[in-house]
Structure formats: C-alpha cells, structure tokens
PAZAPA-4460 file (N, C-alpha, C; in steps of 0.05 Angstrom, whole numbers, plus 32768, in hexadecimal, padded with zeros to 4 digits):
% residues 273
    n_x    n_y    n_z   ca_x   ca_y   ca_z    c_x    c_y    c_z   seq   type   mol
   7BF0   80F6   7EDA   7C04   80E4   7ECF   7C1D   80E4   7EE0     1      X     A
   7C25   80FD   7EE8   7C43   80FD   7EF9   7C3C   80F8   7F0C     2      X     A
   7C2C   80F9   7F24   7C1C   80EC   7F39   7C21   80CB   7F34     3      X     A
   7C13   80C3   7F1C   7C1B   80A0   7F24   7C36   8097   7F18     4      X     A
   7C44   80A5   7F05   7C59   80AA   7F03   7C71   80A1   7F24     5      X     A
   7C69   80B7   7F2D   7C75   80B8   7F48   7C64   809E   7F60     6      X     A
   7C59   809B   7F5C   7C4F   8085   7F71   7C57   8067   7F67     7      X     A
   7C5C   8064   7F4E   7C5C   8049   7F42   7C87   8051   7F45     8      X     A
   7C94   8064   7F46   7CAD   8064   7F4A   7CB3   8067   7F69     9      X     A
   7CA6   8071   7F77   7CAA   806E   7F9A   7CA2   804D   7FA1    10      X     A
   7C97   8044   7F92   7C8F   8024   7F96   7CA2   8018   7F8E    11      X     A
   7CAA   8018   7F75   7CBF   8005   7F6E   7CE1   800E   7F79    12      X     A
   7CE7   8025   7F7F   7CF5   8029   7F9B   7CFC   8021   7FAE    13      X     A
   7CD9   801D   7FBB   7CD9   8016   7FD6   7CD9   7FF3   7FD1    14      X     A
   7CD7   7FE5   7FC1   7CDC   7FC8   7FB7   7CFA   7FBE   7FB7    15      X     A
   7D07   7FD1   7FAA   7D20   7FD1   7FAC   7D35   7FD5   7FC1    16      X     A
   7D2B   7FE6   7FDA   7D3D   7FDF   7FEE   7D37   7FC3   7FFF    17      X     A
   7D50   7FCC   8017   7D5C   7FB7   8027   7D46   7FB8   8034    18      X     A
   7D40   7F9C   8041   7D2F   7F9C   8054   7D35   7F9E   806A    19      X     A
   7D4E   7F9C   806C   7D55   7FA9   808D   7D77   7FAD   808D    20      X     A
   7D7E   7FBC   80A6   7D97   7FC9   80A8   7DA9   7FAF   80B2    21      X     A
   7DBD   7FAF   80A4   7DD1   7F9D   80B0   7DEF   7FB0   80B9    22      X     A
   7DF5   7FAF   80D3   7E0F   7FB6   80DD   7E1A   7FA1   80E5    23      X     A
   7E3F   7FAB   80EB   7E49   7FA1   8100   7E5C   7FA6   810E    24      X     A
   7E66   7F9F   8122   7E71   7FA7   8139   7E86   7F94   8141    25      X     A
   7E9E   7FA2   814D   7EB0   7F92   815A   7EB0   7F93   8178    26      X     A
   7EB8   7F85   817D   7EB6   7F7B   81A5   7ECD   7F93   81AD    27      X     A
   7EDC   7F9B   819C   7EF4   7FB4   81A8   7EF8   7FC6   819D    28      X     A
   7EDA   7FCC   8185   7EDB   7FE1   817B   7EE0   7FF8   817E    29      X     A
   7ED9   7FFE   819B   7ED8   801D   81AB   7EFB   8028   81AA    30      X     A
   7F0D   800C   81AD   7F1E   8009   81C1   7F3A   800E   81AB    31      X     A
   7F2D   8003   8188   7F3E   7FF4   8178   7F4D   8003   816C    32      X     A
   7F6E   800E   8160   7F71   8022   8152   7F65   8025   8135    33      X     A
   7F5D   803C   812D   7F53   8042   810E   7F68   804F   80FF    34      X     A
   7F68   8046   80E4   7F7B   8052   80D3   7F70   805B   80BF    35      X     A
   7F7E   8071   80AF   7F73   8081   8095   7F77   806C   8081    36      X     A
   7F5E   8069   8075   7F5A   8057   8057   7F52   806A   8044    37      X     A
   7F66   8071   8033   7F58   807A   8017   7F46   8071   8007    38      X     A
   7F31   807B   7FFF   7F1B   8070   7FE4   7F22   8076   7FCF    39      X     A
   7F1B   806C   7FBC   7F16   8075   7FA5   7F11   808F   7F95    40      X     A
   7EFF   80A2   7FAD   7EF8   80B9   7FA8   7F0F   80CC   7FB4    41      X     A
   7F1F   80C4   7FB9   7F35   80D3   7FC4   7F2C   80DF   7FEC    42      X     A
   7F1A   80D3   7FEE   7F14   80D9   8009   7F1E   80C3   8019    43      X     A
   7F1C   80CE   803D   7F2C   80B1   804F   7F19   80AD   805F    44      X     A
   7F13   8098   8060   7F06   8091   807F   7F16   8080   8090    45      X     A
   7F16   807D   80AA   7F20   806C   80C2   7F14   8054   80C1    46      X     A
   7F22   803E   80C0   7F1A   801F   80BE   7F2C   8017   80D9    47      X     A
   7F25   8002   80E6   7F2B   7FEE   80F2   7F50   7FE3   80F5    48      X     A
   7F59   7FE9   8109   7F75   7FD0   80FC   7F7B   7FBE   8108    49      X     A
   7F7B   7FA9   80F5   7F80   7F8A   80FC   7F99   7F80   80FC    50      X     A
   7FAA   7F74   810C   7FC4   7F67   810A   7FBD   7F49   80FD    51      X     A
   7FD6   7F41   80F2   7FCC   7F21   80E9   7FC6   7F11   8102    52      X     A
   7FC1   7EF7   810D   7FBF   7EE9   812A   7FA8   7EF5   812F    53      X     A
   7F9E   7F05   812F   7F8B   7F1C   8147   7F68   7F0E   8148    54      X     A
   7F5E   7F0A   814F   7F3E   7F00   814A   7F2D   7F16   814A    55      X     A
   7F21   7F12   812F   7F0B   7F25   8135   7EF1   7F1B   813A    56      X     A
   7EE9   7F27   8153   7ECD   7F1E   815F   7EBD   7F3C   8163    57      X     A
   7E9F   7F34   8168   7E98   7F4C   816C   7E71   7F43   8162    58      X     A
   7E63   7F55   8154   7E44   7F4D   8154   7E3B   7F58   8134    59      X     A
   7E27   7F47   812C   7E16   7F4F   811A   7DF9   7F59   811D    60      X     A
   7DEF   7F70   811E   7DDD   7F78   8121   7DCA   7F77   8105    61      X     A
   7DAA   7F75   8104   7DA2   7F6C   80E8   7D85   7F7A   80F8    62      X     A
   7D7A   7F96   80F0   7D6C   7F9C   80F2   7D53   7FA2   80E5    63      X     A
   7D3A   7F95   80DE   7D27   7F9A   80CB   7D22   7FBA   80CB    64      X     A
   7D1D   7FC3   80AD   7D10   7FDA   80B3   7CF0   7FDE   80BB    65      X     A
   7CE3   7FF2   80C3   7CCB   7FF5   80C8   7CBC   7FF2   80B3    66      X     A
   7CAD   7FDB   80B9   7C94   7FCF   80A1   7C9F   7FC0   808D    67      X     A
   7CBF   7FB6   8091   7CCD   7F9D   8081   7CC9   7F7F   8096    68      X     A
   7CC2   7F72   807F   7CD0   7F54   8094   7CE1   7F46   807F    69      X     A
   7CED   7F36   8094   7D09   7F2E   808A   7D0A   7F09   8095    70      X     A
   7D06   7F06   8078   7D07   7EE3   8081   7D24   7ED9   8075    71      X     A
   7D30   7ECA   807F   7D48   7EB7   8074   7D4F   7EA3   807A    72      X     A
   7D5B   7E8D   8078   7D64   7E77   8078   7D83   7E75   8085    73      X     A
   7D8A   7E8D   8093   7DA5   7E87   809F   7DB8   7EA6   809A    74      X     A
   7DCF   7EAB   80AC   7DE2   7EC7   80A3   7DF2   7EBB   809E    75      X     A
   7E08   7EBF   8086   7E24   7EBB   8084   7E34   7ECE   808D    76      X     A
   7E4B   7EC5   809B   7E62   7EE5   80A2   7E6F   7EDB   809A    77      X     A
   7E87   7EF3   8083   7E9B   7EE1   807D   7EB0   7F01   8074    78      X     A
   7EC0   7EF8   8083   7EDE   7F0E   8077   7EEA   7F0B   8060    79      X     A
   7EE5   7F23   804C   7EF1   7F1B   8030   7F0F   7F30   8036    80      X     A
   7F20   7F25   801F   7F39   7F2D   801F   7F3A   7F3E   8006    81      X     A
   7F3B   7F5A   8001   7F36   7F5F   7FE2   7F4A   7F73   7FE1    82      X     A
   7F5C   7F6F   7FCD   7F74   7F84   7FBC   7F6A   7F8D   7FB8    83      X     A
   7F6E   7FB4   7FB8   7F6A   7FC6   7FA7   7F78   7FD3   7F96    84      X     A
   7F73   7FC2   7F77   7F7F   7FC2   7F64   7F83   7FE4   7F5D    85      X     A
   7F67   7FF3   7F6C   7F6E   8013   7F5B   7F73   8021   7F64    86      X     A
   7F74   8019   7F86   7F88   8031   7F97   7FA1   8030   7F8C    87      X     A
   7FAF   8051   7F8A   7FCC   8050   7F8C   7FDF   8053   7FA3    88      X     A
   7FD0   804E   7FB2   7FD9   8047   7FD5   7FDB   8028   7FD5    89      X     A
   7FF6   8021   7FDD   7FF9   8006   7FDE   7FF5   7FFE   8005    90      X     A
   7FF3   8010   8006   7FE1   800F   8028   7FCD   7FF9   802A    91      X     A
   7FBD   7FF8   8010   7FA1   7FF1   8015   7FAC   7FD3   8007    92      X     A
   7FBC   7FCF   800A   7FC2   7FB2   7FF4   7FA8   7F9B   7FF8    93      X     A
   7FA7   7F91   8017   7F8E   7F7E   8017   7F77   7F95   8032    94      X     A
   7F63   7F9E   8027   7F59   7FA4   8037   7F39   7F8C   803D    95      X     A
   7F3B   7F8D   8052   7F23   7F75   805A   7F08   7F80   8058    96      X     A
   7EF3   7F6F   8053   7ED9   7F7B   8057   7EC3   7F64   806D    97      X     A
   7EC0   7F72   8085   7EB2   7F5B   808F   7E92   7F63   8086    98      X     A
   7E8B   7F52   8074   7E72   7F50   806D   7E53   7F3C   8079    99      X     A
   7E42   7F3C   8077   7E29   7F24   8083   7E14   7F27   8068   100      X     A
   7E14   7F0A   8062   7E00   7F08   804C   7DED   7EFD   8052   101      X     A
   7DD2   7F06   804F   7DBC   7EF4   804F   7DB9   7EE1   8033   102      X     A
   7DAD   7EC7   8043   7D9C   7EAE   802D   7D80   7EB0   8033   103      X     A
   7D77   7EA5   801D   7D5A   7EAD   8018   7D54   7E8D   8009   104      X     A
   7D64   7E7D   8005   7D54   7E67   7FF4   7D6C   7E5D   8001   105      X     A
   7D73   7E52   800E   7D8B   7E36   801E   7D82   7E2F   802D   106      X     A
   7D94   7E17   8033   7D87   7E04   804E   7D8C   7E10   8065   107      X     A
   7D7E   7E0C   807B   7D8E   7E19   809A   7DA5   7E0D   809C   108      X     A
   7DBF   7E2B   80A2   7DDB   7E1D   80A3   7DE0   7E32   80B4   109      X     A
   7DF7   7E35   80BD   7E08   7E42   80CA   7E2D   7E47   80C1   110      X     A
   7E33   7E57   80B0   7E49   7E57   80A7   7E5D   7E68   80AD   111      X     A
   7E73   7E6D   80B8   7E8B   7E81   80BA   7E99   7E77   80AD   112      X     A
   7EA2   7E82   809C   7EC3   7E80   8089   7EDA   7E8C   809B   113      X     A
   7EE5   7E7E   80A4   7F0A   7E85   80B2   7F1F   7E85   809C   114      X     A
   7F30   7E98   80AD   7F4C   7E9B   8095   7F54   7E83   809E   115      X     A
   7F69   7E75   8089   7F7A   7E69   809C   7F9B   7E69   8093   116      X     A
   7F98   7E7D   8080   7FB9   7E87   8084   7FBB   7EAA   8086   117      X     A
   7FD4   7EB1   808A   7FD6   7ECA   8090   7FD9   7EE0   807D   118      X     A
   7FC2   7EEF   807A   7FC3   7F0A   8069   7FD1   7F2B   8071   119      X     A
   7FD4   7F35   805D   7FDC   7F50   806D   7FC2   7F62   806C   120      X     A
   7FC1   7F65   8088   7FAF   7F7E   8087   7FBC   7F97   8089   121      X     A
   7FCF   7FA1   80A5   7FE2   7FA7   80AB   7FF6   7F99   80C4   122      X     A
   800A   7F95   80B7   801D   7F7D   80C3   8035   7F83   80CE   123      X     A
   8042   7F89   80E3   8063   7F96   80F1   8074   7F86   80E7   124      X     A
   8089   7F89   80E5   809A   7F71   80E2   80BC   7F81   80F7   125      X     A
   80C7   7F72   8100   80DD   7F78   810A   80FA   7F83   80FB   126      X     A
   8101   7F8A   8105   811A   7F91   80EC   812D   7F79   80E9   127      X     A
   8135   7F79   80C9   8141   7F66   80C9   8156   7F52   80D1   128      X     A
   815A   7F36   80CF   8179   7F3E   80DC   818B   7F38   80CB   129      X     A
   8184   7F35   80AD   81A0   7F39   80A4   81A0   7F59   808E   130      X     A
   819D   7F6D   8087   81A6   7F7E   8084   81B8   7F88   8072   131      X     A
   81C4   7F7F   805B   81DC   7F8D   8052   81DA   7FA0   8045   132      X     A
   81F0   7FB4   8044   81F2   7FCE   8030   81F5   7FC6   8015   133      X     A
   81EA   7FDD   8005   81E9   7FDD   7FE9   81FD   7FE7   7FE3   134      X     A
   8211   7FE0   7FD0   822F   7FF4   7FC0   8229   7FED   7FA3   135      X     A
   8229   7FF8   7F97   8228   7FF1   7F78   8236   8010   7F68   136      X     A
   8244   8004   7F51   8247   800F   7F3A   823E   801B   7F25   137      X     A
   8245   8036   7F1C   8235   8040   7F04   8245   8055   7EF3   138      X     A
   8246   804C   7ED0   8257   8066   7ECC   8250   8064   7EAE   139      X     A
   825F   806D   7EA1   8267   806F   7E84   827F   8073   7E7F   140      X     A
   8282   805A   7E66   82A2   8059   7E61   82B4   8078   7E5B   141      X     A
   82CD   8078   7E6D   82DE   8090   7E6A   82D1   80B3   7E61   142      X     A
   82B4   80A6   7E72   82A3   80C2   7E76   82A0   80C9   7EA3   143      X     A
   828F   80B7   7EAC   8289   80B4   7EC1   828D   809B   7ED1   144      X     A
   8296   8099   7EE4   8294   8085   7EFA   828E   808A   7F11   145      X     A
   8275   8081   7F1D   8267   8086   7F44   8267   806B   7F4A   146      X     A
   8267   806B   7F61   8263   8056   7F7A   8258   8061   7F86   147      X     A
   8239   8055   7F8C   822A   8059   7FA6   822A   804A   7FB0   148      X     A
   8221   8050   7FD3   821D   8033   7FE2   8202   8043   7FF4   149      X     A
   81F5   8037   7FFF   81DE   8031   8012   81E8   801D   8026   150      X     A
   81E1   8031   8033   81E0   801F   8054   81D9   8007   805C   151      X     A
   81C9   8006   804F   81AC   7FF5   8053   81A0   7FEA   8045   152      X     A
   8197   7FD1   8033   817A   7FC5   8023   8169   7FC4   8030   153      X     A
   815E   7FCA   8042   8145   7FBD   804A   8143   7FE0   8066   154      X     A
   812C   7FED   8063   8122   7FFC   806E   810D   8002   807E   155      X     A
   8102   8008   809A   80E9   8011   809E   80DB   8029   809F   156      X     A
   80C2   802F   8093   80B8   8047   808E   80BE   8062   8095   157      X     A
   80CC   805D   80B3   80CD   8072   80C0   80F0   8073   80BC   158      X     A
   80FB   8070   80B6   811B   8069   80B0   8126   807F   809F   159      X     A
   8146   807F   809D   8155   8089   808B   8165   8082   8082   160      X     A
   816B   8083   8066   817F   807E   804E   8194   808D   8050   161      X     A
   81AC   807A   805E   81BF   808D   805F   81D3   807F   8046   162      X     A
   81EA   808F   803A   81FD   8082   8021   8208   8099   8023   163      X     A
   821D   8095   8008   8233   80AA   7FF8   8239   80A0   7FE5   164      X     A
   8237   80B8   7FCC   8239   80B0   7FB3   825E   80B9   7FAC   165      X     A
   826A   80A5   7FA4   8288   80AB   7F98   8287   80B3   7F7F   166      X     A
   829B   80C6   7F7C   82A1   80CB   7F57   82BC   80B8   7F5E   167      X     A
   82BB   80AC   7F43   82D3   80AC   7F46   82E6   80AD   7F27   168      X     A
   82D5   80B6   7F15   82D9   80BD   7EFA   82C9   80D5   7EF5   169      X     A
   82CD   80EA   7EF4   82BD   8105   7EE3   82BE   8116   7ED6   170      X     A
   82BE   810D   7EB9   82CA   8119   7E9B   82B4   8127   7E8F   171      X     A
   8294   812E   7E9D   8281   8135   7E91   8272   814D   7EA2   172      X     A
   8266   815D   7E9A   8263   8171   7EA9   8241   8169   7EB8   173      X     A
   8241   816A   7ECD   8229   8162   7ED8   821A   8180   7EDA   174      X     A
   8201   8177   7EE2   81F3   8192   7EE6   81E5   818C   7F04   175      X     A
   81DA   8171   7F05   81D4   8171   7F27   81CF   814B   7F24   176      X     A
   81C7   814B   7F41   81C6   8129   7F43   81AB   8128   7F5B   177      X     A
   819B   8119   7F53   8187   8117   7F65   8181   80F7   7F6E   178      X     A
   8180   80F4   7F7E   816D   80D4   7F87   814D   80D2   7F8F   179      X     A
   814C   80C2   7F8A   8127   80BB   7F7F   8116   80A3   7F8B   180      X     A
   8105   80A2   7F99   80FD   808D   7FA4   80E2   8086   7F91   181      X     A
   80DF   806D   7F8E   80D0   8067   7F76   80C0   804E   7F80   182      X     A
   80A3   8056   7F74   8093   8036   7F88   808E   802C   7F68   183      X     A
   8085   8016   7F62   807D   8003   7F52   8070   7FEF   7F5B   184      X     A
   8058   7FF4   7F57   803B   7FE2   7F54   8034   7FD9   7F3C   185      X     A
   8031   7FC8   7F41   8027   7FA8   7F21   8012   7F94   7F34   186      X     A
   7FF5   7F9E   7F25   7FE1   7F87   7F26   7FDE   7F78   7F11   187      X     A
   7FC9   7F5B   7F16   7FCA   7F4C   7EF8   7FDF   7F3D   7EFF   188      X     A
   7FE1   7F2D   7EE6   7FE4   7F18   7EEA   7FF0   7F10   7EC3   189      X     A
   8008   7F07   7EB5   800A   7EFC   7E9E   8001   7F17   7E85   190      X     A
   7FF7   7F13   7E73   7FF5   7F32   7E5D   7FDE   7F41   7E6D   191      X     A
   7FD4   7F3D   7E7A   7FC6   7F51   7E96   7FD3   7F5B   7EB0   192      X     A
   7FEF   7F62   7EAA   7FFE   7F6D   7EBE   7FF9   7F89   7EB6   193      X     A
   7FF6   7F9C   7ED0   7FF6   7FB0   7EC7   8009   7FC5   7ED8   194      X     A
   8017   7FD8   7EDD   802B   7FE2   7EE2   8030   7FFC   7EE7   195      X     A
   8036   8003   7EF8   803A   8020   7F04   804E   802D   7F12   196      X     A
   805A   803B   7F0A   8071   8045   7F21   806C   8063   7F1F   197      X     A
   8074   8070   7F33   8074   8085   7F49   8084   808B   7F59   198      X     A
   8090   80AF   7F45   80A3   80B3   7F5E   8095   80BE   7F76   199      X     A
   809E   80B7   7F86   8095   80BF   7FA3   80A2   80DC   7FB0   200      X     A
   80BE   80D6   7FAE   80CE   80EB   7FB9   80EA   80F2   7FA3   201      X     A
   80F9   810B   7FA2   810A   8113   7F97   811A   8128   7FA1   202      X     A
   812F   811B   7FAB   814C   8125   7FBD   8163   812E   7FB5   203      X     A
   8164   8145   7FAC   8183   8157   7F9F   8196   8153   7FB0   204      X     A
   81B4   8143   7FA4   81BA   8133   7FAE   81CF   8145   7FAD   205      X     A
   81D8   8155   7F94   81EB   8164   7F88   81E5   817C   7F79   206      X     A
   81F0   8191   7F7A   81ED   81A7   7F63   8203   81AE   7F56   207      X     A
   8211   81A6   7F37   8228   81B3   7F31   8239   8196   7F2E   208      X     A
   8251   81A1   7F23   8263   8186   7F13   8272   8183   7F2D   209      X     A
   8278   8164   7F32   828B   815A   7F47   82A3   8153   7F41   210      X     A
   82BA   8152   7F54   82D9   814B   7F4A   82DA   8133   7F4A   211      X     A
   82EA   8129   7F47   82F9   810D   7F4B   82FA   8105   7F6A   212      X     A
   82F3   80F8   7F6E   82F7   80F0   7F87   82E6   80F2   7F9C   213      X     A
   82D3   810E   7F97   82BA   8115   7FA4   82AC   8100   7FB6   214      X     A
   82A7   8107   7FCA   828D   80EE   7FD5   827A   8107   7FD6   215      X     A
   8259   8101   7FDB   8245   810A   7FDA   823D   80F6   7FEE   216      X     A
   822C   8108   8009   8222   80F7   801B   8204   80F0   8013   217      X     A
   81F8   80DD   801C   81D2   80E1   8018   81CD   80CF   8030   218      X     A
   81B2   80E4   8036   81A5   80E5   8058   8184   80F2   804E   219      X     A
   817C   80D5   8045   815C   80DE   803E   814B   80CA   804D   220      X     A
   813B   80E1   8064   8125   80D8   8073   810B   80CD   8061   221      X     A
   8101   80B6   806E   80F0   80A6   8065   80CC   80B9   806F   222      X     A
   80D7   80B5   8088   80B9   80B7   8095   80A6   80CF   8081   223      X     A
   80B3   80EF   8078   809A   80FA   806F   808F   80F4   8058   224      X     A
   8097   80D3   8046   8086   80D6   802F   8079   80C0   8037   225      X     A
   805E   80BC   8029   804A   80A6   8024   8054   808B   8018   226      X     A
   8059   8074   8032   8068   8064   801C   805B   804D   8034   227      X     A
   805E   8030   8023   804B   8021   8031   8064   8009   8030   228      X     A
   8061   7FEF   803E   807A   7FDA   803B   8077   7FC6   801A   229      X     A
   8088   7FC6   8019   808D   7FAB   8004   807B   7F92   8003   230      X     A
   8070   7F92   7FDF   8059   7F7D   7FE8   8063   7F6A   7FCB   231      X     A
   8075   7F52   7FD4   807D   7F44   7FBA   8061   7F34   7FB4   232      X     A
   8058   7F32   7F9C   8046   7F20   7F8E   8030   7F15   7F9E   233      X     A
   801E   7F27   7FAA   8009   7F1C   7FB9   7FF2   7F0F   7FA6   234      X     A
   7FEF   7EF8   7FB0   7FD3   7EEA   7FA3   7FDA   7EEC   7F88   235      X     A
   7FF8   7EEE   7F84   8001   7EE5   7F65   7FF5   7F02   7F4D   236      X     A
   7FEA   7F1A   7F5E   7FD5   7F28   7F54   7FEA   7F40   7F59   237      X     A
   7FF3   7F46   7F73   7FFA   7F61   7F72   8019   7F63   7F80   238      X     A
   8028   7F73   7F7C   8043   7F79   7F89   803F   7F9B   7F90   239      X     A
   8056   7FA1   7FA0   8055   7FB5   7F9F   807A   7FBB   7FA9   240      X     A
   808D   7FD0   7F98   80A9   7FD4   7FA2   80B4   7FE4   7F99   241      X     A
   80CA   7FEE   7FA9   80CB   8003   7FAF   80EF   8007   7FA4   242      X     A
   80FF   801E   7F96   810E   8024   7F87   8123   803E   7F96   243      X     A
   813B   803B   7F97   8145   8051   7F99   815C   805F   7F73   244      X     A
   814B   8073   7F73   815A   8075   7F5D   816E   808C   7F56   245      X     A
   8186   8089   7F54   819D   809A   7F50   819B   80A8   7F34   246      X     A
   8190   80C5   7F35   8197   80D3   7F1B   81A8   80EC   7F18   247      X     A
   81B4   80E1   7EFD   81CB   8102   7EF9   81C7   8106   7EE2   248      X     A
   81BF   8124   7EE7   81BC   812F   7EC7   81D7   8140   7EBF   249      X     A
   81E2   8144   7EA5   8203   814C   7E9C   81EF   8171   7E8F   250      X     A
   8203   8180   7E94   81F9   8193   7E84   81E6   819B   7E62   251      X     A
   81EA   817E   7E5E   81D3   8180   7E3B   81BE   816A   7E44   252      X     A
   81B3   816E   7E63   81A0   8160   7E64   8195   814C   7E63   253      X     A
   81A8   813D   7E55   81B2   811A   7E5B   81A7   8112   7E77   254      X     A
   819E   80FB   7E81   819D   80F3   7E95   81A4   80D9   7E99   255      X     A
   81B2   80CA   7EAA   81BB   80BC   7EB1   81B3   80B2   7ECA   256      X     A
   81B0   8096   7ECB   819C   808F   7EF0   81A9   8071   7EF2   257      X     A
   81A2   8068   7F08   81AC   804D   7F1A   8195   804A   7F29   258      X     A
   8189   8034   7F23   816F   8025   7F31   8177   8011   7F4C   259      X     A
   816F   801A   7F65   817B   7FFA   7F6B   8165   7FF9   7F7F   260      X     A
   814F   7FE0   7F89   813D   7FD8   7F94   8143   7FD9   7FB1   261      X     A
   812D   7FE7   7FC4   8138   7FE6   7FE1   8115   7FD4   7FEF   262      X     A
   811F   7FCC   7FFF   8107   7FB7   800E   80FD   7FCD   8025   263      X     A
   80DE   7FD1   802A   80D1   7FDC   803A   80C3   7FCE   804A   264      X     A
   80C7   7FD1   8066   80B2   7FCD   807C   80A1   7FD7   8099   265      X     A
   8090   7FCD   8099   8081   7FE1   80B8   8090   7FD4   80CB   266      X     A
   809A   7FEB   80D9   80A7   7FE3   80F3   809A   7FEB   810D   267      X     A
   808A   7FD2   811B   807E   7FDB   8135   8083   7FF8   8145   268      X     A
   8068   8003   8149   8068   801B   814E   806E   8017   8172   269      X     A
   808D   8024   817B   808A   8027   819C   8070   8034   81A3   270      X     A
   805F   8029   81B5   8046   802E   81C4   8051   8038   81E2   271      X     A
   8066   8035   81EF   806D   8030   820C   8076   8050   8216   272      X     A
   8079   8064   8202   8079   8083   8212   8060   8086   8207   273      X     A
***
C-alpha cells in the first residue's frame, strides 16, 4: 500500500512541475552595480540597479527539462512595478520584477509592455536650489519659551543637521532634551490607510535645566542611520516622510516635543576618486 501510495504521489508531483527552466539575463549584467534588497524573511540579497532613462536589454533563456516538452503560442516579457506594502524599508518603495510568461491557448503574437513614464527604482536628484532654514517657536504660557532653527529643509542622506535651540523663557525645571528623527509610512488608500512611524534615531541634545538665554547647538550626522528619500503619495497608495522631533522632558516626567517635517534625498554618489 505505501509503495503505490508513493508512486501515485511521485506522479502527481512530477505532473505538477515546470516543464522547463526559465532565466534571465542582462547585456551588462557582469558589469552592473548590485544593491542589498531586504525580504521579508529578514534576509538580503543583491538585485540589479536601474536609473530612471536607462534601457534594459539583455536575453531570455527558456530551457526544457529532460523528458519535458514545451509547446506555446508565443513569450510575453513584461516589467512589473510592485510596492512593498510589508517591507519596513522604504528603500524598496517600487521594486521591479522582470518576469516572461508563457501562453498556451493565444494567437501567435509578440508582445513587450514599455514604461512610458518615470518610476523610482533608485533615482539621484541634485541638491536643491531653493533651500530655506527652518525657525519656529515653542513654549508654554509663563512656563517655557524655545526657538529652534535648522539650517536646512531639505537634506541628503549622507548630510548634517546643523541648528541651535534658544531658551528664552525657563520657569520649569528640565531634566534633559533630546531630538528624534522619525519616518512615517502610510499605505492604502481612504478607511484603508494604514500607518506607521518609527523612530530611527535619538540625539541628547541636553542634560539638566537651562538659563535664560542659553543657546544649545545641534550637529546630527545623517549618514549612520538607515534612512531612504522622501516618497509623497506614490500610485495614490504609498508615501513615505520623514520628521525631526524636538523633545524635553521637566523633572515630573512631563514631556513636551515640536514636530517639524524635513525633505530627504539621494544625492549622486562621486564615482571620479
């Protein structure tokens, strides 16, 4: 009984696979840079990187296996564009899949699907040219008053946040002050939005109560944390942005913070040393 057991399951098995291997290949594969893509399983593999403009050419190989045949009616190749709604790496915002489908019941055709507007796969952008510093206000009536300012709205990865925080009212006993870089991801779309934020990094800014008049400098490097550029409302489906947030806690643990939105981007990597 377990004998045909096992032969009637090695059969319906061997029914169920592919009848032959499909790869493929790029014309500059050898040549092309690879970058770390996180999975799902928390593991990375090296994928391909594509600039927007760039053509990808290259071959499809479609190999029968030994003692399969493989009849069809035509290959489709076609580059899909797919969000990954469940990475928490906004790295992976559109990662591409070049796929080849076989037909088995169509007419003889010949089909390629072309993009014909521009996606991000991974994309440079130049630095901006208009730029302005952030100053804003924060306090509580005839308790606290700060003025911060930021250098800068708009940042690249590899960059630094330079500012200084003013007292210029301090009736309350602080215990320390920290700043906070904060991502927020929202996929979906209407009562299917769904929402996430993450601190990334957290920078003691202060330890101990400040005088009147105090400035507090801040000089927080970008490059060692994990942070990917600004992605407003892609495909109406996903965003991704990024937060600098000012907190002070008073000796009874109270906390008190200032949110204010900073813009991220990849800034072409010098190649020329």
């Amino acid at each position: 009984l377990f004998v045909v057991i096992e032969m009637i399951m090695n059969y319906l098995l061997g029914a169920f696979k592919p009848a032959c291997n499909i790869s493929i290949t790029f014309s500059d594969g050898k040549n092309r840079k690879q970058v770390p893509m996180k999975k799902e399983n928390g593991q990375t593999d090296l994928v391909p990187l594509f600039q927007s403009q760039e053509t990808l050419s290259g071959k499809v190989c479609i190999e029968p296996y030994q003692g399969k045949k493989v009849e069809h009616n035509g290959v489709k190749v076609e580059l899909l564009g797919q969000i990954e709604i469940c990475c928490p790496v906004s790295e992976l915002l559109m990662a591409f899949v070049f796929s080849t489908e076989m037909y088995f019941d169509r007419g003889n055709f010949y089909d390629f699907t072309s993009l014909v507007r521009e996606l991000d796969v991974r994309n440079y952008a130049p630095p901006p040219p208009i730029n302005n510093s952030i100053k804003m206000e924060v306090g509580i009536e005839d308790c606290l008053h700060i003025e911060f300012e930021y250098n800068k709205s708009k940042y690249h990865l590899k960059d630094v946040i330079l500012g200084k925080i003013y007292f210029l009212l301090v009736r309350i006993k602080m215990k320390n002050m920290d700043l906070e870089i904060r991502r927020r991801e929202s996929t979906g779309a209407g009562a299917n939005t769904h929402v996430e934020t993450e601190t990334l990094a957290k920078f003691e800014l202060m330890d101990g109560t400040p005088v009147r008049g105090e400035s507090i400098p801040v000089r927080l490097f970008l490059a060692p944390y994990d942070l990917t550029p600004t992605h407003r409302n892609i495909n109406n489906k996903f965003s991704v942005k990024y937060y600098l947030n000012l907190v002070l806690v008073d000796e009874e643990d109270r906390r008190y913070f200032k949110q204010q939105e900073i813009t991220l981007y990849r800034l072409k990597e010098d190649t020329s040393s």
